[in-house]
C-alpha positions as CSV (number, residue, x, y, z in Angstrom):
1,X,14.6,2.8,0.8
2,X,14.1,6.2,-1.6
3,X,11.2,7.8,-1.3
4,X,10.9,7.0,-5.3
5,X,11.4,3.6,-4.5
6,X,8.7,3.1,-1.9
7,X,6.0,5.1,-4.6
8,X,7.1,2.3,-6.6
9,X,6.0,-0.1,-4.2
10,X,3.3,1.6,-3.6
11,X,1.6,1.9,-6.8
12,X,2.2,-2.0,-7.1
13,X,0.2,-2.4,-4.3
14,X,-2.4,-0.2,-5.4
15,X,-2.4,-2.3,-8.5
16,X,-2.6,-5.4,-7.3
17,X,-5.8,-4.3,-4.8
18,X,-7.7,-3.1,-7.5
19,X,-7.0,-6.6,-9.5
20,X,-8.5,-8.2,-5.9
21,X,-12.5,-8.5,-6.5
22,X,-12.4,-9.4,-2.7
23,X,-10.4,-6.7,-1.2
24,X,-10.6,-3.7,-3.2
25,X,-14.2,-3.2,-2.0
26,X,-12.4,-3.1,1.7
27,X,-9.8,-0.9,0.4
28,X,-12.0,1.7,-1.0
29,X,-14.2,1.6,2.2
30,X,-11.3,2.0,5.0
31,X,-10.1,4.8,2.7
32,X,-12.6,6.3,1.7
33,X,-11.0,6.7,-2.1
34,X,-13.6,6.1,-4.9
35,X,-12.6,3.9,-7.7
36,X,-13.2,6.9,-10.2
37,X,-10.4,9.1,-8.4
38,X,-7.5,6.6,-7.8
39,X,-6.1,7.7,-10.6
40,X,-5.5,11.3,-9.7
41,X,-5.1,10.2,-6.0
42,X,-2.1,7.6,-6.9
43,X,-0.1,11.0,-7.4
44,X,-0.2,11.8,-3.5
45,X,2.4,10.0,-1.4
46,X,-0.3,10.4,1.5
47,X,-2.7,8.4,-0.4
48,X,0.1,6.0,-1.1
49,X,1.0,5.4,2.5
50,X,-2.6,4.6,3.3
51,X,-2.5,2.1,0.8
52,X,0.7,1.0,2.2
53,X,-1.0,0.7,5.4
54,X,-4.0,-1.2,4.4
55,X,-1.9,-3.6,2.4
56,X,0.7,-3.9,5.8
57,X,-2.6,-4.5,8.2
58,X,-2.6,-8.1,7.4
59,X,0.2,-10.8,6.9
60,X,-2.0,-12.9,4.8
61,X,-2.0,-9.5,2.4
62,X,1.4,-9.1,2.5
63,X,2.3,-12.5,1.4
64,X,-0.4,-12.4,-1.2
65,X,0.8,-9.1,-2.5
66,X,4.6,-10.0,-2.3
67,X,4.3,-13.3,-3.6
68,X,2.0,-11.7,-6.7
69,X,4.9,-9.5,-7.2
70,X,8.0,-11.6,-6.5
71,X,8.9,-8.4,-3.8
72,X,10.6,-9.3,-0.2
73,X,8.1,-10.0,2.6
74,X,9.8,-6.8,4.2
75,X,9.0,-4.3,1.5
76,X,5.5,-3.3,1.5
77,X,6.7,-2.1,5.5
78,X,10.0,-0.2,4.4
79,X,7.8,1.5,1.9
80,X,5.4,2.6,4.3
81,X,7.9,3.6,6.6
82,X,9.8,5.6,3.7
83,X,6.1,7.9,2.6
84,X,4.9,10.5,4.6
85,X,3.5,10.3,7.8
86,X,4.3,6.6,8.6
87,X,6.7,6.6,10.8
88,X,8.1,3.6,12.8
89,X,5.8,2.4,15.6
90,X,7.6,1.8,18.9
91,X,5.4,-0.4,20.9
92,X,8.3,0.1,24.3
């Protein structure tokens, strides 16, 4: 996966959180983003990956946000993997 590609990815998530009346409260608390500066934050592929992250945290997420989106279970992970600072955990 491009680096574009998993931005793409990305920003779908981020979408699709701040659609969630449930979880985007969480989301803004485990980042620490405020809902006024997402806009200018959705620029930084740092920012990305953490949303990435929080969206990856959970399978029940993952399914919700992939079947929302008609995207691959797999995705949300291979974008995360593909932004900054996310590498591939080895648990061996």
């Amino acid at each position: 996966m491009t680096h574009d590609q998993a931005e793409m990815v990305a920003i779908q998530a981020l979408g699709w959180l701040a659609g969630d009346d449930t979880l985007f409260p969480d989301f803004l608390g485990t980042t620490g983003a405020d809902a006024a500066d997402l806009r200018s934050r959705a620029a930084d592929p740092a920012f990305l990956a953490e949303v990435l992250a929080f969206v990856t945290a959970d399978d029940a997420r993952i399914i919700a946000f992939c079947d929302s989106t008609g995207l691959g279970y797999d995705l949300p992970l291979r974008a995360r993997y593909a932004l900054p600072g996310q590498a591939e955990v080895s648990w061996t």
